[in-house]
Structures are given as C-alpha cells and as structure tokens.
MIMIVEX-185510 format. One line per 10 residues: number of its first residue (from 0); their letters; for each residue x, y, z of C-alpha. Coordinates in steps of 0.05 Angstrom, whole numbers, plus 5000, padded with zeros to 4 digits. Layout:
BEGIN
NUM = a = X,Y,Z; ...
// end
This chain:
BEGIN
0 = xxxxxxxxxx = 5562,3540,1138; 5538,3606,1103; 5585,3646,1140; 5641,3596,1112; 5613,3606,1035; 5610,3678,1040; 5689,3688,1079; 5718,3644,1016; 5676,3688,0958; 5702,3745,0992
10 = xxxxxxxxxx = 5775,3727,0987; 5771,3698,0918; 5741,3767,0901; 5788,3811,0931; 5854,3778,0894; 5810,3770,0834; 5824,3836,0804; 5889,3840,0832; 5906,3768,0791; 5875,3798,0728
20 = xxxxxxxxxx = 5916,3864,0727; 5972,3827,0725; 5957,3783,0672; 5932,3848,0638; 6005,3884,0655; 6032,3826,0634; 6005,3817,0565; 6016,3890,0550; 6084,3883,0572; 6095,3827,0515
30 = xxxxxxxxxx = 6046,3857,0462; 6092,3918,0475; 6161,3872,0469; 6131,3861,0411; 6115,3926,0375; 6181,3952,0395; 6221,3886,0357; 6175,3910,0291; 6193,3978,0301; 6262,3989,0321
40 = xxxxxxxxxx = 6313,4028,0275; 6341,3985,0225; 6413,3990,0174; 6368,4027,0127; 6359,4088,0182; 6430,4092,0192; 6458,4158,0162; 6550,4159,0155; 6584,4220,0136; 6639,4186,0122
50 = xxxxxxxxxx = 6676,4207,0203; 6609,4192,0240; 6547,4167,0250; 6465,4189,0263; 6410,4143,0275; 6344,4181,0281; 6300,4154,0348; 6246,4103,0327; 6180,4080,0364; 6216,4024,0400
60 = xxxxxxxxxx = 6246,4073,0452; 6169,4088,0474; 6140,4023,0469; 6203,3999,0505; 6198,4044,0561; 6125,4025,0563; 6135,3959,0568; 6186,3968,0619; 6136,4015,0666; 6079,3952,0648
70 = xxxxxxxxxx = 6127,3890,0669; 6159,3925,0730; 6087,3945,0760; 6061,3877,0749; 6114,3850,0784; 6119,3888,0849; 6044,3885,0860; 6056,3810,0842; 6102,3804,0896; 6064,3858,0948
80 = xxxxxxxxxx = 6006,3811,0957; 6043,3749,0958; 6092,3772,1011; 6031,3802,1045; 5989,3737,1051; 6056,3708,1073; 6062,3749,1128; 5996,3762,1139; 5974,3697,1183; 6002,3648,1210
90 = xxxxxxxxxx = 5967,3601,1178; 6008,3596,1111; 6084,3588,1111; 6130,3612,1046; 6162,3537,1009; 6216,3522,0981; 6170,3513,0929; 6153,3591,0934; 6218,3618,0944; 6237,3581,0881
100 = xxxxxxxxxx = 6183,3608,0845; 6199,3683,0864; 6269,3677,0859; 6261,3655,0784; 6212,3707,0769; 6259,3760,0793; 6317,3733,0755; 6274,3741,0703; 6243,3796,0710; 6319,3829,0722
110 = xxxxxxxxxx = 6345,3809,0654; 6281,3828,0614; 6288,3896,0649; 6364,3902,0630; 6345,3871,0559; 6285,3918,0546; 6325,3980,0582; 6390,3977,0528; 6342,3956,0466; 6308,4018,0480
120 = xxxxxxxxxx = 6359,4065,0504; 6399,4049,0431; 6330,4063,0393; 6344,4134,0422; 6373,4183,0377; 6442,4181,0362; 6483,4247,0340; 6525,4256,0291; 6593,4247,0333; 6559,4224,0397
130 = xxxxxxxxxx = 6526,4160,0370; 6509,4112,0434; 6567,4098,0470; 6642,4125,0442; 6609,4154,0389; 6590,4100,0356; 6525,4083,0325; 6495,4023,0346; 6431,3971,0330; 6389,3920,0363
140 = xxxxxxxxxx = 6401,3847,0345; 6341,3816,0313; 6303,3778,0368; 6314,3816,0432; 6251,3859,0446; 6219,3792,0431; 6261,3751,0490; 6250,3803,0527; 6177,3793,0524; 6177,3722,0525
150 = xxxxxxxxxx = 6214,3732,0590; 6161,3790,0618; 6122,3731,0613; 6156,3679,0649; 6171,3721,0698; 6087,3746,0717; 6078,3671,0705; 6124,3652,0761; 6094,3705,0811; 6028,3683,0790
160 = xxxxxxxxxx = 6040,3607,0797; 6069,3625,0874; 6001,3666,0886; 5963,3608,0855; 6002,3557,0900; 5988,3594,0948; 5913,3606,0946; 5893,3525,0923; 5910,3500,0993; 5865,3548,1034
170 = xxxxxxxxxx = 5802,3534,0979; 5813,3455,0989; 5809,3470,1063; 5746,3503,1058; 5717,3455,1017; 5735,3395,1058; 5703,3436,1121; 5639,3451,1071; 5631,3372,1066; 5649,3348,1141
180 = xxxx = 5598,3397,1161; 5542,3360,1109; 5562,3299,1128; 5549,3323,1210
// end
C-alpha cells in the first residue's frame, strides 16, 4: 500500500514542473502578445518623402520574437511528454479525444506563430525605398498581437487539457486500488 502512495507522488511530481513551465511559457507568451499590441509602430511613426516611405523598428519586433521563442517551447515540450507517456506503456492508448485535442492545439498554435511572425517582422524597420514588401510601408491592424495571444493560449490549453486527460485516469486507478486494498 505504501509502495502504491509513494509510485503515484512520484509521477505527479515529475510532470509537476513540467505542467507549470508551460503554463509559465504560456502566460509569458500572452503577457508578451500583449506588450507588443501596446507597442507596435503606429500612423504617427510613419515618415513620407513624398516617393517613399520609413517606419523606424518599435519594441513589438522583440517582444514578438519573444513571444514567439515562449509559445513554440511550451508547445513542443507540451507535446514531448504527452507523446512520450503515449508511447511509453502500454497501458494508456492516444483518443480520439486526444488526437482532437492536439490537432487543435497545433492549428492553433500554427496560426498564432504565422500571426505573431508577420506582426513582428512589419514592426521591423522599413527603409526609405525598401519599406516591407515592394517598397511599401506597412502597419499592424489593431487587435492582432492580442489574437495572437489569445490563441498562444488556447493552444497550451489544448496540450495541457490532453496531458490532464491523460493523467486523471491513471490517479482514479490508484485510488480505487488504495480503497479495495482497505476494504481487504
């Protein structure tokens, strides 16, 4: 019965931290959605010489590229120990369920990365002449470093409901084996 109490606090303990750092990448991730929607370049930055354009590089491009480097570790160490108590034993066999779960999170987690990877590549400089693409100045639409975070976090949420799902089942296991053997 001890041997049973100890095995379970032991498992809990070792995806403990692991569950935690990627609520921590996670949060970051958004927080850091965030800071870039509040400080990306704006009309007001935009310089015209009357033939072209220059837009000076603003803070979003970092916090952007942070948030990217945050979201994108989270989610393959998500997915590293899922797939590896997957495959792992025997014991526990990937859902539908799961695969629903994961394949949502990496839709996800594929258009934040797109959305957060072109909001911050525009907050780049832009040359007179060379602007960001045709030599054209361009800006970020109100809203998308902070859709992009919103979907950072739907996306860890996903990959942290499959882990979640797939932890419950072996704890109710040992539980029900804690009381049989009281009962004995």
């Amino acid at each position: 019965m001890e041997v049973q109490e100890q095995d379970t606090r032991k498992k809990r303990a070792k995806f403990s931290p692991i569950f935690i750092l990627i609520v921590f990448l996670g949060l970051a991730a958004f927080f850091l959605c965030l800071a870039s929607e509040f400080q990306k370049a704006k009309g007001q930055d935009l310089k015209w010489d009357g033939e072209s354009c220059y837009l000076p590089e603003s803070h979003a491009f970092r916090f952007g590229t942070a948030a990217l480097v945050c979201v994108s570790v989270a989610q393959i160490i998500g997915n590293v120990v899922i797939c590896k108590g997957f495959f792992k034993t025997n014991k526990k066999e990937m859902t539908p369920f799961h695969v629903l779960l994961l394949l949502f999170s990496w839709v996800n987690f594929a258009v934040a990365a797109m959305l957060i990877i072109v909001g911050a590549s525009i907050n780049r400089e832009q040359k007179y002449g060379k602007g960001w693409l045709n030599g054209e100045c361009y800006l970020v639409k109100d809203g998308l470093f902070a859709s992009s975070g919103v979907l950072c976090v739907t996306a860890l949420s996903a990959v942290l409901g499959t882990f979640a799902s797939n932890v419950k089942p072996s704890l109710q296991v040992d539980t029900q084996n804690k009381i049989h053997s009281h009962n004995v």
